[in-house]
C-alpha positions in Angstrom: 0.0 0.0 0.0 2.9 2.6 1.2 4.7 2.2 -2.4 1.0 2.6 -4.7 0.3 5.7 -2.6 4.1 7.2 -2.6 3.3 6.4 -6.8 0.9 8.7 -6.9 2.8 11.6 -5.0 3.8 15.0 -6.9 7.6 14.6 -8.2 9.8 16.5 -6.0 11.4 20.1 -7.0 15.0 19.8 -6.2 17.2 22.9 -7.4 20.0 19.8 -8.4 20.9 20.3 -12.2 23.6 18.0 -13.7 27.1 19.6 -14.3 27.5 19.7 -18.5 31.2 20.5 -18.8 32.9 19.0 -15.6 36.1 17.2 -16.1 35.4 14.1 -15.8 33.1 14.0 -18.7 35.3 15.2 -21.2 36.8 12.5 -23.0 41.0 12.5 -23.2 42.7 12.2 -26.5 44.3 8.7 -27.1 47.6 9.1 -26.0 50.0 7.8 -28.6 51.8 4.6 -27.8 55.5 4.1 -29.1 54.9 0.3 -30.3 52.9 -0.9 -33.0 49.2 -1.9 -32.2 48.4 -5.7 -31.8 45.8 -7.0 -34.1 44.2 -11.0 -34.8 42.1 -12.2 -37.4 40.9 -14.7 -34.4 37.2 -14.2 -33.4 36.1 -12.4 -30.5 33.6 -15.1 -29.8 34.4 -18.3 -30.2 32.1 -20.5 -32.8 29.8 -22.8 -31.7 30.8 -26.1 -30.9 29.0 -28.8 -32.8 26.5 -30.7 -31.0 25.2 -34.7 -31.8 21.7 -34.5 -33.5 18.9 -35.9 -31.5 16.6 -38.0 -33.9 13.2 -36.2 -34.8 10.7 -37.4 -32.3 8.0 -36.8 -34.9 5.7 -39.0 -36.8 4.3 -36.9 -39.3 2.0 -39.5 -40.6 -0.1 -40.0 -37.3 -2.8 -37.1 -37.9 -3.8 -37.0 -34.1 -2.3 -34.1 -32.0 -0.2 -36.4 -29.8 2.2 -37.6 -32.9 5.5 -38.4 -31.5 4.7 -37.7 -27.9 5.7 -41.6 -27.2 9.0 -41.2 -28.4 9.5 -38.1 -27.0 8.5 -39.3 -23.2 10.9 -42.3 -24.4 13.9 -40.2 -25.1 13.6 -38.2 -21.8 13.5 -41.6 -19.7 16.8 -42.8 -21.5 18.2 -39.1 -20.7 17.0 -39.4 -17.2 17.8 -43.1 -16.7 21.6 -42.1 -17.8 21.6 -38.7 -15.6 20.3 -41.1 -12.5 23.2 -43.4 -13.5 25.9 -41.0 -13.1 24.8 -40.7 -8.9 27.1 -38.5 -7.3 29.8 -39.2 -9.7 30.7 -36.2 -11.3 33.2 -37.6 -13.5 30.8 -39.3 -14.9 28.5 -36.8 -14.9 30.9 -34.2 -17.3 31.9 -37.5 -19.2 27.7 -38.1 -20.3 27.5 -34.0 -20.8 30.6 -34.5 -23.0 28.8 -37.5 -25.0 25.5 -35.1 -25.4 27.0 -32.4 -26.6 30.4 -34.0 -28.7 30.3 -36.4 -31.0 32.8 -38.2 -30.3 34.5 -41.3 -30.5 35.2 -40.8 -34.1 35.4 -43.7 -36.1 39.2 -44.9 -36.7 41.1 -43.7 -40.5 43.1 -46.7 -39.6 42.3 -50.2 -38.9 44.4 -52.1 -36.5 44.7 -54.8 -39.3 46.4 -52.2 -41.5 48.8 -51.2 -38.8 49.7 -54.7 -37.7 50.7 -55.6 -41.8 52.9 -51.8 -41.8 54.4 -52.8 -38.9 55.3 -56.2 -39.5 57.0 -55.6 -42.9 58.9 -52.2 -40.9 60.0 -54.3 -37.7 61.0 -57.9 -39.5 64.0 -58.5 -41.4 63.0 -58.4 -45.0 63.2 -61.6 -47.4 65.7 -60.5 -49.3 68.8 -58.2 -47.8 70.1 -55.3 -49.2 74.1 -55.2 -50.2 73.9 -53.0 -47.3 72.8 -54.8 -44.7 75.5 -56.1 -42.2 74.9 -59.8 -41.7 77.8 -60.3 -39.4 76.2 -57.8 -36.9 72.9 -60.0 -37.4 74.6 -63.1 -36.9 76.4 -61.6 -33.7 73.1 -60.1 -32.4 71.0 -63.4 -32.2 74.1 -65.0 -30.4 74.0 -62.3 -27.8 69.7 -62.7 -27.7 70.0 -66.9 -27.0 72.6 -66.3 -24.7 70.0 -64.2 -22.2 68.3 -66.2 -20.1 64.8 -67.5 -21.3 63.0 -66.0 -17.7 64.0 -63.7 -14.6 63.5 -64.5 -11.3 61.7 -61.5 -9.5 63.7 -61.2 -6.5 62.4 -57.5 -5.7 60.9 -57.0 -2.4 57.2 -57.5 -2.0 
């Protein structure tokens, strides 16, 4: 009540009238800098970062006004069942956000079928030597390698 009858009281007559030319409303010159001025072509905001598409929820050949609604409830039980999972986890919390919103794991460029065959003809000794190659030093290596013993006794302290 005290504020709708102060809103209908007169505006008060004050003689207070706002200073026009004090000094701290003038604006200073720039003040010339001896080095060069630092520019980017980066953004000021970052752009956005690309989020995992939700499947429409939508039937569009049910004609009835609740079209979809069933799969839409459905979604938000999986969302909530995996939210509930997470408990007071919060690493797993950030790691389901992360899942939403990323869409990550990318599938692999590179099978590890691929990399075992590139790896195998890099680390074995090829079929056919090179003039090159030392054989002497091979010969002398594989003596060294059957001379190690075939297993180690741990004898570190438990």
């Amino acid at each position: 009540r005290a504020a709708k009858s102060g809103a209908w009281l007169p505006p008060l007559q004050t003689d207070y009238t706002p200073l026009e030319n004090s000094p701290w409303r003038q604006e200073q010159a720039a003040i010339p800098l001896s080095i060069p001025k630092v520019s980017t072509a980066l953004p000021e905001v970052a752009p956005p970062r690309p989020r995992a598409h939700v499947e429409d929820v939508c039937d569009d050949d049910e004609p009835d006004s609740h079209r979809g609604r069933e799969k839409a409830r459905q979604l938000e039980l999986e969302l909530r069942d995996s939210l509930m999972a997470c408990g007071s986890d919060a690493g797993a919390f950030w790691r389901l956000v992360r899942s939403w919103t990323d869409p990550r794991p990318r599938p692999l460029e590179v099978t590890i079928e691929q990399l075992t065959e590139t790896f195998k003809a890099r680390m074995n000794l090829p079929e056919v030597t090179p003039a090159s190659f030392n054989n002497e030093q091979l010969e002398l290596q594989k003596e060294l390698a059957e001379s190690w013993p075939k297993s180690n006794v741990d004898t570190s302290p438990r």
